[in-house]
C-alpha positions in Angstrom: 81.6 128.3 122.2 83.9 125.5 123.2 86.9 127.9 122.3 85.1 130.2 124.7 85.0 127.8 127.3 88.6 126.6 127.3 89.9 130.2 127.1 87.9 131.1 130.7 89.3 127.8 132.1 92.6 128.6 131.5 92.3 132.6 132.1 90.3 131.0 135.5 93.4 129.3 136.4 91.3 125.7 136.7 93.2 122.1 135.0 90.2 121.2 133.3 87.1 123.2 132.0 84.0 122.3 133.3 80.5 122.5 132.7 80.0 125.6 134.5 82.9 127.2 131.9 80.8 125.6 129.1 77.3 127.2 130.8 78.9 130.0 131.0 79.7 130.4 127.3 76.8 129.2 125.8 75.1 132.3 128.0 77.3 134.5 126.0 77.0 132.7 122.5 73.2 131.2 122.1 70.3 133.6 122.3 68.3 130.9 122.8 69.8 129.7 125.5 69.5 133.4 127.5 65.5 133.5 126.8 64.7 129.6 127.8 66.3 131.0 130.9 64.5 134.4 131.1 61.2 132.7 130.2 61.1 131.3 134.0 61.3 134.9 135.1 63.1 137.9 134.1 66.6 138.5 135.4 67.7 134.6 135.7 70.5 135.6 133.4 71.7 138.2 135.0 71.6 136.2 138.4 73.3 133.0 137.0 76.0 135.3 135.0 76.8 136.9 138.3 77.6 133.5 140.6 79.4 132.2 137.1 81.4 135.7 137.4 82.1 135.5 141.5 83.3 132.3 140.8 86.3 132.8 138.4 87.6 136.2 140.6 87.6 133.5 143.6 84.4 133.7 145.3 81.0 132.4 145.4 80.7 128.5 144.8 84.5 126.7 145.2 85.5 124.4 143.0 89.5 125.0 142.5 91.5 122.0 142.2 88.5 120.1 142.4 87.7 117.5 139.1 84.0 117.5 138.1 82.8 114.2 138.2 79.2 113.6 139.6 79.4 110.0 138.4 75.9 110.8 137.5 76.4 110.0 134.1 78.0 107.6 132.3 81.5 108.7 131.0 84.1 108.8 128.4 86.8 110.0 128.6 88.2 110.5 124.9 85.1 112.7 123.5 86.3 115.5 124.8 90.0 114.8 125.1 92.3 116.2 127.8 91.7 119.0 129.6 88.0 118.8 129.9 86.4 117.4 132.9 84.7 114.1 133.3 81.3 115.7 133.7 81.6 117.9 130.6 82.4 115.3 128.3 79.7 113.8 129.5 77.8 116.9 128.7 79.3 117.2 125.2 78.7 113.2 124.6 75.1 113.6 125.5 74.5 117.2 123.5 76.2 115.4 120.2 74.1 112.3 120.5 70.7 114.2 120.9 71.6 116.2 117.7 72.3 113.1 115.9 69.1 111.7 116.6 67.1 114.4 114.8 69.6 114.0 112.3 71.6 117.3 112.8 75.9 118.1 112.7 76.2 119.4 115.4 74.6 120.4 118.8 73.0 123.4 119.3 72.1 125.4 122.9 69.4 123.0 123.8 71.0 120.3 123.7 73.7 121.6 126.4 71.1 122.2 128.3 69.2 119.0 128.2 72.7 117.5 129.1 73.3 119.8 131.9 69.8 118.8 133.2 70.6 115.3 132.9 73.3 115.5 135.2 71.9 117.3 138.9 75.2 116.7 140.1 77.2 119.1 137.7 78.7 122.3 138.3 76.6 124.3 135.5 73.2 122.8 137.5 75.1 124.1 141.3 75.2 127.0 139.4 71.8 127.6 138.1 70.3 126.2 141.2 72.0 128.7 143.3 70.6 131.4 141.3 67.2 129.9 141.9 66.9 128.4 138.3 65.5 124.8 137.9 67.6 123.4 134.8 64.7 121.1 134.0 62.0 123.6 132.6 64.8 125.7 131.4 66.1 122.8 128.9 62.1 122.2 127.7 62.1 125.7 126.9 65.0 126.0 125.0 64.0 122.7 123.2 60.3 124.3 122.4 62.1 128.1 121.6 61.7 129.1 117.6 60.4 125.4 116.6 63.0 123.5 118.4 66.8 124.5 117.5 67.3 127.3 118.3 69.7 129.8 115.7 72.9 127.1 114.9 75.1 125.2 116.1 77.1 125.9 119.2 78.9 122.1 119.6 80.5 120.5 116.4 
């Protein structure tokens, strides 16, 4: 997934991959992702894949040359390491620590999302809030999908 992700920032054009790159692969990768989404109403995916898809031919919500940075979280810099925006390594921080507090590898779909919802200020969120999705319930649904975790690991 986070091969994904760097491959559409750099096909994209963008410096740094952002949480909206990362959103957008883990749609394409994590079954449980797509039906936490769905389960608010059929055809979120389909609407959030579309703005994700205006966006890297150039329209829709603009971002180019912008860094991600909400500020809304706290940052490091070096878990992700260059190339990734401040915002998702943020993301990736906070998906790796929830998974090691149930005592897992790696992170799996839901804990993207829970990180995503913990930051209203980043570009995945614009995103699903522009398609009229409120990242909140969507991240408690993924968390409650097929007792919890979803099918595997998406972040090692």
């Amino acid at each position: 997934m986070l091969a994904s992700a760097r491959r559409r920032a750099t096909r994209d054009g963008d410096r740094q991959v952002d949480t909206a790159h990362l959103l957008h692969s883990l749609l394409e990768a994590d079954p449980c992702s797509r039906e936490a989404l769905d389960a608010g109403g059929p055809g979120r995916v389909a609407r959030v894949l579309a703005y994700l898809a205006q966006r890297s031919i150039g329209y829709g919500l603009r971002w180019s040359g912008m860094v991600e940075d909400s500020g809304a979280v706290p940052v490091v810099r070096a878990d992700a390491g260059p190339g990734w925006s401040p915002a998702a390594g943020a993301a990736l921080r906070l998906a790796r620590e929830r998974a090691a507090a149930r005592g897992a590898d790696a992170a799996e779909g839901a804990d993207l999302l829970a990180a995503f919802a913990a930051d209203p200020g980043c570009r995945a969120v614009q995103v699903l809030r522009a398609a009229g999705v409120d990242p909140v319930p969507v991240a408690a649904e993924a968390a409650c999908d097929r007792g919890y975790w979803g099918d595997g690991p998406v972040v090692g």
